[in-house]
N, C-alpha and C positions, 0 to 999 in steps of 0.2 A: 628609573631607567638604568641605572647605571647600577644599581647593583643587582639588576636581572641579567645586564650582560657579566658579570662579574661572576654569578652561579653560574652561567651557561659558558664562560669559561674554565671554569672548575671543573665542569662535568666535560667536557670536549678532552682533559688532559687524564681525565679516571673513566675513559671506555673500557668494558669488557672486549679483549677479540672472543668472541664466541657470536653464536645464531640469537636473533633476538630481530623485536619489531622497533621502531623508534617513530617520532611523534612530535613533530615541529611547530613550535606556539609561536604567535606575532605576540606584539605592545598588552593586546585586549586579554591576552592570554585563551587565544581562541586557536582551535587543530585547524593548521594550515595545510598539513603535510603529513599521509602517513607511509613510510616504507619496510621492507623488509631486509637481511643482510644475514650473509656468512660470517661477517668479522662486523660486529657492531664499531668497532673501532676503526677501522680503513674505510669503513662509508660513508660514515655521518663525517669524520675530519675531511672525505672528498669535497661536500659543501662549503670550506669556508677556506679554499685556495685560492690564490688571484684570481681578478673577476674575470682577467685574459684568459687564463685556462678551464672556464665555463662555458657552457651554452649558453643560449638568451634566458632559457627557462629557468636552469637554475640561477644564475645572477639575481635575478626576480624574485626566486622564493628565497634564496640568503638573505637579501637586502633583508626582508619581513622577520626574519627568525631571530626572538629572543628568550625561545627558551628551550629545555629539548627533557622529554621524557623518552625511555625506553622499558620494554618486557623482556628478558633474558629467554630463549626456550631452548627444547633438548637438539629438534635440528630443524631441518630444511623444511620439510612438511608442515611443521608446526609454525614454522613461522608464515609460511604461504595461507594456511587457512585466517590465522591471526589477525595478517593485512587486511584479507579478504571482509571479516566478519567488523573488523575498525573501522574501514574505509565505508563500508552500508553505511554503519550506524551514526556514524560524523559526517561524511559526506564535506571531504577539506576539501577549499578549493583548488589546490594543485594538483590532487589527484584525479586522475580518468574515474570516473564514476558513470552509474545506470542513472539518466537524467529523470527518471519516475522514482518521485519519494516514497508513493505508496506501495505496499505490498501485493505480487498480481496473485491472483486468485488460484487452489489448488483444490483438487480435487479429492477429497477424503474416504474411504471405505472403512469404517470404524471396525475392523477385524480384531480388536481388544474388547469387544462386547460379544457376548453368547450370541445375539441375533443382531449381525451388523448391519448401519445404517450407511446411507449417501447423502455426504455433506458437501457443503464449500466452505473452505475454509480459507485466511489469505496468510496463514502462518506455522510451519513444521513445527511440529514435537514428538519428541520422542517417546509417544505414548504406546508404542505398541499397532499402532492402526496401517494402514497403508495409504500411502500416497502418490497422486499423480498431476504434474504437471512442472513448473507454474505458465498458465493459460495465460498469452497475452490480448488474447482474442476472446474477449469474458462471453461475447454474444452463443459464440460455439460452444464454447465449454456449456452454459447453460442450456443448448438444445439437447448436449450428449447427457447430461445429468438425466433431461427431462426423458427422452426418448430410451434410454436403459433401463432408469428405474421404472417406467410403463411395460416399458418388455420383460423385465425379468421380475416385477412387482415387489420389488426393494421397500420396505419401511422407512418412510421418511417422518415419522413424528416423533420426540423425545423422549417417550418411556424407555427406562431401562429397563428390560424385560433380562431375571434372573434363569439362571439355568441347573436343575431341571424348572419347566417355566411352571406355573402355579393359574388356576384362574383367579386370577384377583383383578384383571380388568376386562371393560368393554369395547369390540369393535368399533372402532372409529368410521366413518363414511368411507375411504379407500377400500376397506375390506369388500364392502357393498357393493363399488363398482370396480370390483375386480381389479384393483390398483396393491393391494397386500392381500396374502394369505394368510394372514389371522395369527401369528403364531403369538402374539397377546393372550388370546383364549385359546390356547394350544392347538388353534386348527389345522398348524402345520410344524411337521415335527422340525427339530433339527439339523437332521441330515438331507431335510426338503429343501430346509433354504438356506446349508451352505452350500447347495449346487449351482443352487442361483446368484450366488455369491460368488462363488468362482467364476462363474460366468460373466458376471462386470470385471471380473478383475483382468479373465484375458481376455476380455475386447478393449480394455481402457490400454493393454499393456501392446494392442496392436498384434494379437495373436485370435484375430478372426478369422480365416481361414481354419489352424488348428479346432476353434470353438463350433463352426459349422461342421465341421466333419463328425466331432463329439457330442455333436444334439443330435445328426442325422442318424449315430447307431442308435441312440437313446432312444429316436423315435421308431425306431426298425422293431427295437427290442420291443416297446410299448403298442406297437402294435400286434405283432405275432401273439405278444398275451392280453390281448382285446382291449386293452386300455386305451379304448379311441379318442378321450377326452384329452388325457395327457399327452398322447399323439398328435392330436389336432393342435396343443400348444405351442408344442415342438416344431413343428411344421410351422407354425407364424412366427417365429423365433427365428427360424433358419430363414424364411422367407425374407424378413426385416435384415437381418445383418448381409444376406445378398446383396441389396438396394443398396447398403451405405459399404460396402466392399465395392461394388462395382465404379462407382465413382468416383475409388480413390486411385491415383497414381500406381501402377508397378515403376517400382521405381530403380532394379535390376535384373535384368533377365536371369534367371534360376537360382539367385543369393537371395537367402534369406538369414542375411546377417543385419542384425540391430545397428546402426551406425546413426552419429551426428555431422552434418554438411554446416561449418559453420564459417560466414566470411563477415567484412566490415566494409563499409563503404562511406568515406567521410571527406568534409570541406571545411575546412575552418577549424572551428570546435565543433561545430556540429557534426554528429556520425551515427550512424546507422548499424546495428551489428544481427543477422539474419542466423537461428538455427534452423537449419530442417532437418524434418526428423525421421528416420525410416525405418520402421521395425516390420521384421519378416518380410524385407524385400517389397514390404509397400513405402508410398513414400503418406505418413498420419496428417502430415500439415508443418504449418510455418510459423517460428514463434519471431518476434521481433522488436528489438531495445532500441530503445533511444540512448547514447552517448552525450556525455560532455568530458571535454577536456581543455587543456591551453593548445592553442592554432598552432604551435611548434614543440605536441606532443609527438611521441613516435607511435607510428604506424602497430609497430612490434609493442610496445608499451599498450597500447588500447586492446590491439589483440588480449595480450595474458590477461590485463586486468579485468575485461568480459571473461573469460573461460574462467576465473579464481570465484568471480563473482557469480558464476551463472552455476557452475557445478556445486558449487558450497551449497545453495539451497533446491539441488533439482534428487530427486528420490532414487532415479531410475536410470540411471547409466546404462550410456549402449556398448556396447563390443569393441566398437571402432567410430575413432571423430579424427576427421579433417578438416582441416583449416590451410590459410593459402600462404601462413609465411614459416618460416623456420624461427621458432624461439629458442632463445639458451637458455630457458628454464624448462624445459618441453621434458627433461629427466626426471627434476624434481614433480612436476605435473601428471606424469603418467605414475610415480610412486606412491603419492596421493591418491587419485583415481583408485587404485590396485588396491589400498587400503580400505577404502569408501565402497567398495562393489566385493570385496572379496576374492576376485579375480583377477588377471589382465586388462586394461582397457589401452587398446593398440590406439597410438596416435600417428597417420600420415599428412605429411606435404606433399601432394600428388604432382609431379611434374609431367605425366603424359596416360594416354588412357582415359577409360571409361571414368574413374575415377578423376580427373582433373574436369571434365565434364561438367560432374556433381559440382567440383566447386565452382567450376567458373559458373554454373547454373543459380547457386546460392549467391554470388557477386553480382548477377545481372538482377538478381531479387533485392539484395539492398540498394546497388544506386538506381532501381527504381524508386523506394520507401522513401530514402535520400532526398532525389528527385521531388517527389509531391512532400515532403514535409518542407523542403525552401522554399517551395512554390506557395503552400500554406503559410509559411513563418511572414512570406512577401507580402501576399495578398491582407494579412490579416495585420500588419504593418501600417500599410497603407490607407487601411479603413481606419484603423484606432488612432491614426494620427488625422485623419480627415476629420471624425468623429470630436476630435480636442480642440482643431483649431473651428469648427464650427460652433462648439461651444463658446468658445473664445468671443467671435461674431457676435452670436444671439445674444450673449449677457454683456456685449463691451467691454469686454475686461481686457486690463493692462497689456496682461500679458496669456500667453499659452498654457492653460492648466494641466500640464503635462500629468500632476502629481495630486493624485485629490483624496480626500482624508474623510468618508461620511460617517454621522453620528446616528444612534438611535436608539428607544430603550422599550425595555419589555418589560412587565409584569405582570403579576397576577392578583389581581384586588391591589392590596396594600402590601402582598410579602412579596418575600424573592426578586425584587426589583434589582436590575443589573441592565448596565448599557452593553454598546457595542462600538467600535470601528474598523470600519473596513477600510483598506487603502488600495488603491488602484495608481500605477506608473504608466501613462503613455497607454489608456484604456485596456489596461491588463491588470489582473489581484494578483497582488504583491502581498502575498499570506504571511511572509515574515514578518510582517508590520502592522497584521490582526490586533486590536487589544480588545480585552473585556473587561469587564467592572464591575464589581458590588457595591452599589449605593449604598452609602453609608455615613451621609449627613443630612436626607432630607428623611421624614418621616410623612407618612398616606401619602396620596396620589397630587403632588403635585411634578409636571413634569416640566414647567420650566425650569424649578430647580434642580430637578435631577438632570436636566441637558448641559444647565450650570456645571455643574460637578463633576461632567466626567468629561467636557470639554476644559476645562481647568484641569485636572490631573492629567493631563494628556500634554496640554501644554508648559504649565510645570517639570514635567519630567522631559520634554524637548529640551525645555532652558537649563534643567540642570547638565543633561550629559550633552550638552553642546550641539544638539542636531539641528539639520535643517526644518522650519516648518512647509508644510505641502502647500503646494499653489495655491493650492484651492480648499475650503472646507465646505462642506455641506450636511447640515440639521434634518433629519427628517421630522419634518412639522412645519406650522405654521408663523406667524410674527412674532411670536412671545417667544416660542424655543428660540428665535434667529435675535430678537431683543436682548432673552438672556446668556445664549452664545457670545456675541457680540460684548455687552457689559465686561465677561469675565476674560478675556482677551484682550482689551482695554488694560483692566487691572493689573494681568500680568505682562504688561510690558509690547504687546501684538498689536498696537493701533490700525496699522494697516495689512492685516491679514485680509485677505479675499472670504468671503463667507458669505453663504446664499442658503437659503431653508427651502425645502421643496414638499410640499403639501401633496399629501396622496388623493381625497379628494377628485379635485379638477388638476391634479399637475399643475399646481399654480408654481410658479417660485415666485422667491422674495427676497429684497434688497434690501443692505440696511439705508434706511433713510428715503423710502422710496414708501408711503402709505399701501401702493396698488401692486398688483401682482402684475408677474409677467408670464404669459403664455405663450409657448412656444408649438408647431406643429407637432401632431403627433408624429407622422413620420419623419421628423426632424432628426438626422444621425445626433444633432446635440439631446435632444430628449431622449434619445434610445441610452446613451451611455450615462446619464442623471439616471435614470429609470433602472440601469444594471447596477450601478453602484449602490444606491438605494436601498434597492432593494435585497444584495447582498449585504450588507450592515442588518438589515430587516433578519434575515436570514441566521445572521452569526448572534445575533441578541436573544431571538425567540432557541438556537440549539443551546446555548448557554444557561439561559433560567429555567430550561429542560434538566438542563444538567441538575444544578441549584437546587428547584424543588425537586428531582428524584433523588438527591443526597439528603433532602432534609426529611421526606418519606420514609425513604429506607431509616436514615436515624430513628424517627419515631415508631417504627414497626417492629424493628429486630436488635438496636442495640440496645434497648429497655429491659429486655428479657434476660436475666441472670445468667451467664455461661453462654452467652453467644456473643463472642468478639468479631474484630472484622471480617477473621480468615473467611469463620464459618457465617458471615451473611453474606460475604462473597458465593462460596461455593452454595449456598442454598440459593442463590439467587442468578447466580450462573446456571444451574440443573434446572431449576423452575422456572425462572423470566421474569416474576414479578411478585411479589407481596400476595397476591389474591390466589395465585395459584398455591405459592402456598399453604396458604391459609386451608383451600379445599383441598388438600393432598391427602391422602392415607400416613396412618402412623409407618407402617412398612415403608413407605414411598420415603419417608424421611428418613428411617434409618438405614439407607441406600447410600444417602451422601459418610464421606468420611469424616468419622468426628461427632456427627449426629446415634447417640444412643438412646434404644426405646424409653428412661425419663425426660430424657432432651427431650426428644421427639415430643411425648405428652408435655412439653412443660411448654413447646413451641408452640403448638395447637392451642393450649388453655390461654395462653397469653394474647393469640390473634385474632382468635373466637369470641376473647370479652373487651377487644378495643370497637 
């Protein structure tokens, strides 16, 4: 300890004053803290002034800070996106962050392919393709996926089809029912379906209106020279995007300027942060983040770090974004913006007008969101603590199982055998404290010792790094798993750990020291939360030896074959999806991938074809 404080005083008297990010570790040497700075030097030494000339919050994260990393960068901008892309990926706890770990889902138009396809994707790259969203509202997103690419009969299956295209394949079932035009078997040229292409691209971009008026000469034209088939498509094209224009908001009488309506609405740490989105003077829909921060974050602080964090990953900058408070980085942010879009991107604080409207209209949108997610955080609260202490009840136990830890294991025949644990806090999964396991002392199918074994390294590793063990444990299985649970808990030191086995069966559970089972009601809220735990452990063991044996698969299928390391069973397995596909693929179809040349190719095929 003391000679981490001893570097991180060394490093506090040799700051750079220039633009640079920096990066605040506790004891564990875990990102507590990330920020940005004009003078790395005057910001980071603002931290460690008497605790009188602090806030609550920083006093709080000084106390923690022993160690300090920094990035040097050229200026202001760079350092803004740098926090941005840190703060995702660490997720410290002092900083304002998007409280969804997972990535939301985007809307893909692969415009880097000769005949581009409609994907969802949940992650930008810079491939070339176009993108749209990210959808907080997956339900929608996937109706618009489904309902365009039926309308405009968009190719959604994986061939890469080369350009000029070749027939080398066959119509697949869409083509049949009128869902693709063929241009696999070249039954529609190029210039056919990037019309159609453009056509998702300005209804996704919120330029329907423009795109109806543009099918309606199309179809004028198509009809005067008798093409009444492709007329008549035009016509249901135009007729479908009526339906879903007419429903949507105007959302300013005669502007048809692209803008973001963006406010925050928050209690505590919890906060709610609302974009809506209006292009061509309609208003497209509402996207909506969940916030976390500390209860004596600023207001102003939540603000910027949603706008840092939402425009770094969104494709499609509007013209114009409001928001309801005045920030002092709002210069550096629209300089950014201007770089990202090519253009302007005006930023106002609306104080009166039509345009304060829009925001207060966006505010009443989040502390409603606000509103039903306390109300949810409450209710759900209150059941999961009913749920614990009725558990409590039913098994007699000491005390309240706040904290329960279930085991469980999967296999297949005799290989790939691998446990699970799932842990649940106060009947919620507590994913940070998932483990998994490769059994690796018992051999064939015996499964009391494998419950042995990964209920021991579980608690072994409790003991060594000092943690607490969970209330409660729980065996999925019978007497023998809960026997040999039990046994190995003993040994290490755990006599009196709580631990009950629960039999899928009849839902029997079992005590140690108790011959008979105990059955509880089915609808018992204490069996419903045995039953969710359970059977998520059940869950995380069988996604695991999925894993397991497709890695020992893939090893045996493609890293045997001379000249094909991981890159490339990666990419042929990425393009294809599975072993078997490739296996039936065309030598063409293979030297498609990069890296794959027509000997590869043959040498891939000869190798798959005689296993």
């Amino acid at each position: 300890m003391a000679s981490s404080l001893e570097s991180l005083e060394a490093k506090l008297k040799n700051l750079p004053n220039s633009h640079g990010v920096y990066i605040f570790k506790n004891v564990k040497g875990e990102i507590i803290y990330i920020g940005k700075a004009n003078s790395l030097r005057n910001r980071v030494r603002s931290y460690f002034r008497p605790a009188d000339k602090l806030d609550v919050k920083t006093q709080r994260l000084a106390f923690h800070i022993t160690d300090l990393d920094m990035m040097a960068t050229d200026n202001e901008i760079e350092s803004l996106i740098l926090e941005a892309n840190l703060v995702r990926q660490h997720k410290p706890r002092y900083n304002v962050r998007l409280k969804d770990d997972k990535h939301f889902p985007y809307i893909k138009i692969t415009t880097n392919e000769p005949f581009p396809r409609i994907l969802v994707v949940r992650r930008l790259l810079k491939d070339g393709a176009t993108y749209f969203g990210p959808y907080t509202n997956s339900q929608g997103m996937w109706r618009t996926v489904r309902a365009l690419s039926r309308l405009f009969t968009i190719r959604t299956c994986n061939l890469t089809i080369p350009h000029p295209t070749a027939k080398q394949y066959k119509v697949c079932l869409d083509y049949h029912i009128k869902r693709c035009g063929g241009p696999c078997e070249n039954f529609q040229s190029k210039a056919e379906y990037d019309k159609l292409v453009q056509s998702v691209i300005m209804a996704l971009s919120g330029r329907s209106r423009e795109l109806m008026n543009e099918l309606t000469e199309r179809m004028r034209s198509a009809s005067e020279n008798l093409r009444f088939e492709e007329a008549r498509i035009l016509r249901d094209q135009i007729d479908a995007l009526e339906s879903i224009t007419d429903r949507q908001q105007r959302a300013d009488a005669g502007e048809v300027v692209d803008r973001d309506i963006i406010s925050i609405a928050r209690e505590s740490s919890d906060a709610v942060a609302v974009v809506m989105q209006i292009r061509q003077g309609v208003l497209l829909g509402r996207q909506d983040f969940q916030l976390s921060a500390e209860p004596d974050e600023t207001d102003e602080a939540m603000l910027e770090t949603f706008i840092t964090q939402y425009y770094n990953n969104q494709p499609n900058l509007p013209e114009e974004i409001y928001f309801p408070l005045e920030l002092q980085t709002v210069r550096i942010i629209a300089s950014w913006l201007k770089k990202v879009k090519g253009k302007p991107v005006r930023i106002y604080t609306p104080k009166i007008g039509v345009k304060l409207k829009m925001v207060d209209l966006a505010a009443i949108n989040a502390r409603m969101l606000l509103d039903e997610l306390l109300i949810h955080k409450r209710i759900q609260s209150e059941r999961t603590s009913k749920m614990v202490t009725d558990l409590k009840d039913a098994l007699r136990l000491p005390i309240s199982p706040r904290t329960i830890a279930c085991f469980d294991i999967s296999n297949t025949g005799e290989t790939d055998t691998v446990g699970s644990c799932a842990y649940f806090d106060n009947g919620r999964q507590k994913k940070t404290e998932y483990r998994h396991f490769k059994i690796k002392g018992v051999s064939g199918q015996d499964d009391f010792s494998m419950m042995r074994e990964i209920v021991g390294r579980y608690f072994h590793r409790l003991k060594e790094e000092e943690k607490q063990p969970p209330d409660l444990v729980v065996v999925d299985g019978g007497k023998g798993q809960l026997s040999a649970a039990k046994a190995e808990l003993e040994s290490l030191g755990f006599p009196d750990q709580l631990i009950i086995s629960l039999a899928k069966r009849l839902e029997e559970i079992f005590l140690p020291g108790n011959s008979d089972s105990i059955t509880i009601p089915r609808s018992s809220p204490a069996l419903m939360l045995l039953k969710r735990v359970r059977d998520e452990a059940h869950r995380f063991a069988i996604t695991y030896n999925r894993k397991v044996r497709g890695k020992r698969t893939i090893k045996s299928a493609l890293d045997d074959i001379n000249g094909v390391g991981p890159a490339k069973a990666r990419a042929l397995l990425r393009h294809f999806g599975s072993v078997e596909r490739i296996k039936s693929a065309t030598r063409d179809e293979l030297t498609s991938i990069k890296g794959i040349n027509p000997s590869m190719a043959d040498k891939i095929l000869s190798s798959l074809q005689t296993q």
